[in-house]
C-alpha positions as CSV (number, residue, x, y, z in Angstrom):
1,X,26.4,-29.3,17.0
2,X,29.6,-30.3,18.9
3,X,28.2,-33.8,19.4
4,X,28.5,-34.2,15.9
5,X,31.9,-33.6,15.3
6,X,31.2,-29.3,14.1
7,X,33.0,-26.3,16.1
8,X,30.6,-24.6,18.3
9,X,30.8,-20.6,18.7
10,X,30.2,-20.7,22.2
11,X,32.6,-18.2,24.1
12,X,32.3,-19.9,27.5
13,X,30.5,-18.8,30.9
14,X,33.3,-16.8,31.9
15,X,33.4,-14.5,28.9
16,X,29.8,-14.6,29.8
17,X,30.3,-12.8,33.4
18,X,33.2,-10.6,32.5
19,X,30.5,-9.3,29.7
20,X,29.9,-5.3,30.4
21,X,26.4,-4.3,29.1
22,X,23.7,-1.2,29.9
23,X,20.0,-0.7,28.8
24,X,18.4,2.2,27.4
25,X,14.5,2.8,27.4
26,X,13.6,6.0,26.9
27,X,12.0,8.5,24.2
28,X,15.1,8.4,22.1
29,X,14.3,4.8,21.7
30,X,10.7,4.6,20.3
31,X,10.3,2.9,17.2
32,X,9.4,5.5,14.1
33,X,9.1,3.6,11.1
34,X,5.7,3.3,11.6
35,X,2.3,4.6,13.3
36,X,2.6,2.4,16.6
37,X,5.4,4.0,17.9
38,X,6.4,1.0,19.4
39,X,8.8,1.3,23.0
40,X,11.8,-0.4,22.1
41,X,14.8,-0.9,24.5
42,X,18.5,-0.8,23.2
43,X,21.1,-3.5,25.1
44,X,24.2,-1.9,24.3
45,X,27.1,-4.4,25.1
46,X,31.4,-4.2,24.9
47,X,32.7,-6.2,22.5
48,X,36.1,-6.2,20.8
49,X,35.6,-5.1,17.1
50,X,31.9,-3.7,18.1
51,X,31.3,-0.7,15.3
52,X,29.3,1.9,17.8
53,X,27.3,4.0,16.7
54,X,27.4,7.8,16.9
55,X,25.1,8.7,14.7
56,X,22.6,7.6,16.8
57,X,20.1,9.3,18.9
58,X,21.4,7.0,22.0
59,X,24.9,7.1,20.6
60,X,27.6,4.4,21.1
61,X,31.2,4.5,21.4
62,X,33.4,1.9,18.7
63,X,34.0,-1.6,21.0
64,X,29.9,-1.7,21.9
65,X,27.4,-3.2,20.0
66,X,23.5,-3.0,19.6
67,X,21.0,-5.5,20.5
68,X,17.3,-3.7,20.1
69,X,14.9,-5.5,21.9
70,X,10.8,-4.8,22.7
71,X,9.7,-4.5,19.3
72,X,6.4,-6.1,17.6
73,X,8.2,-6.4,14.2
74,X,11.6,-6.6,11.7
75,X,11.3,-2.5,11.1
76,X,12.1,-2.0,15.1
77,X,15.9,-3.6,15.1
78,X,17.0,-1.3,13.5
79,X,17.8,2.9,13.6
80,X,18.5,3.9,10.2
81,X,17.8,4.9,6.7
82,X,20.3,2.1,4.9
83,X,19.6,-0.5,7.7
84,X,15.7,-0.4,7.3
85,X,16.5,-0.5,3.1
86,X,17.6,-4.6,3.7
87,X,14.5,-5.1,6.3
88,X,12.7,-3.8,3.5
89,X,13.9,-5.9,0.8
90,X,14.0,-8.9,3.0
91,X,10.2,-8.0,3.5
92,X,9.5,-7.4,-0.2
93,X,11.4,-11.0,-1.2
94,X,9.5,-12.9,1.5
95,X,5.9,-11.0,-0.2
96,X,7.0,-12.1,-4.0
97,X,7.6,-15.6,-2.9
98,X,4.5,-15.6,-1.1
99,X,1.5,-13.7,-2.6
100,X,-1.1,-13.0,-0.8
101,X,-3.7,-15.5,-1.8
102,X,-7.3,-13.5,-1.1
103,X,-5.4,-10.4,-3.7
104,X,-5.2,-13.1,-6.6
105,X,-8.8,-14.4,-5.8
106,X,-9.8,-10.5,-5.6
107,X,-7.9,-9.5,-8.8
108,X,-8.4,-12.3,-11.0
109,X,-12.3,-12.7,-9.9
110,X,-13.0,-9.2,-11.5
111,X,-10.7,-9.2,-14.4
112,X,-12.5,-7.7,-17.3
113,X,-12.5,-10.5,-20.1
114,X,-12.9,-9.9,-23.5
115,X,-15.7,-11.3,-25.5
């Protein structure tokens, strides 16, 4: 993007080292928002600004932020109610624009007619 004349949002490799991070995998950090239960592991990392978050059941101070990693889909980033509300509309946009091609067959192969 630089090469073409744009800004890049690249911090540099030595805000890269002085970064301060720490990982959490544990029971607190499975996935509920569906049967699989998938293990996900939260990268919690110090940034200026970073919200926190303690409401959580891993809690985080204000100046850290979440990165959730080690889940199989959009419903594991995130921990709560309002959060999984935009996955779900995001999810729900992305199923009207694309219908599901074998449920129109299905539905409009045994539509009752009139005669």
């Amino acid at each position: 993007m630089a090469e073409k004349g744009g800004q890049t949002t690249f911090r540099g490799f030595d805000a890269i080292d002085k970064l301060s991070y720490k990982t959490a995998t544990s029971v607190d950090t499975v996935c509920h928002w569906c049967p699989v239960n998938c293990q996900r592991s939260f990268i919690d990392v110090e940034l200026v600004g970073g919200k926190g978050r303690e409401w959580s059941k891993v809690p985080l101070a204000k100046g850290w932020e979440r990165v959730i990693v080690n889940n199989s889909c959009p419903k594991g980033l995130v921990e709560d109610l309002s959060e999984m509300k935009v996955i779900k509309a995001g999810i729900e946009k992305t199923k009207n624009a694309y219908p599901n091609i074998a449920d129109v067959v299905r539905k409009e192969a045994f539509r009752r007619t009139t005669s």
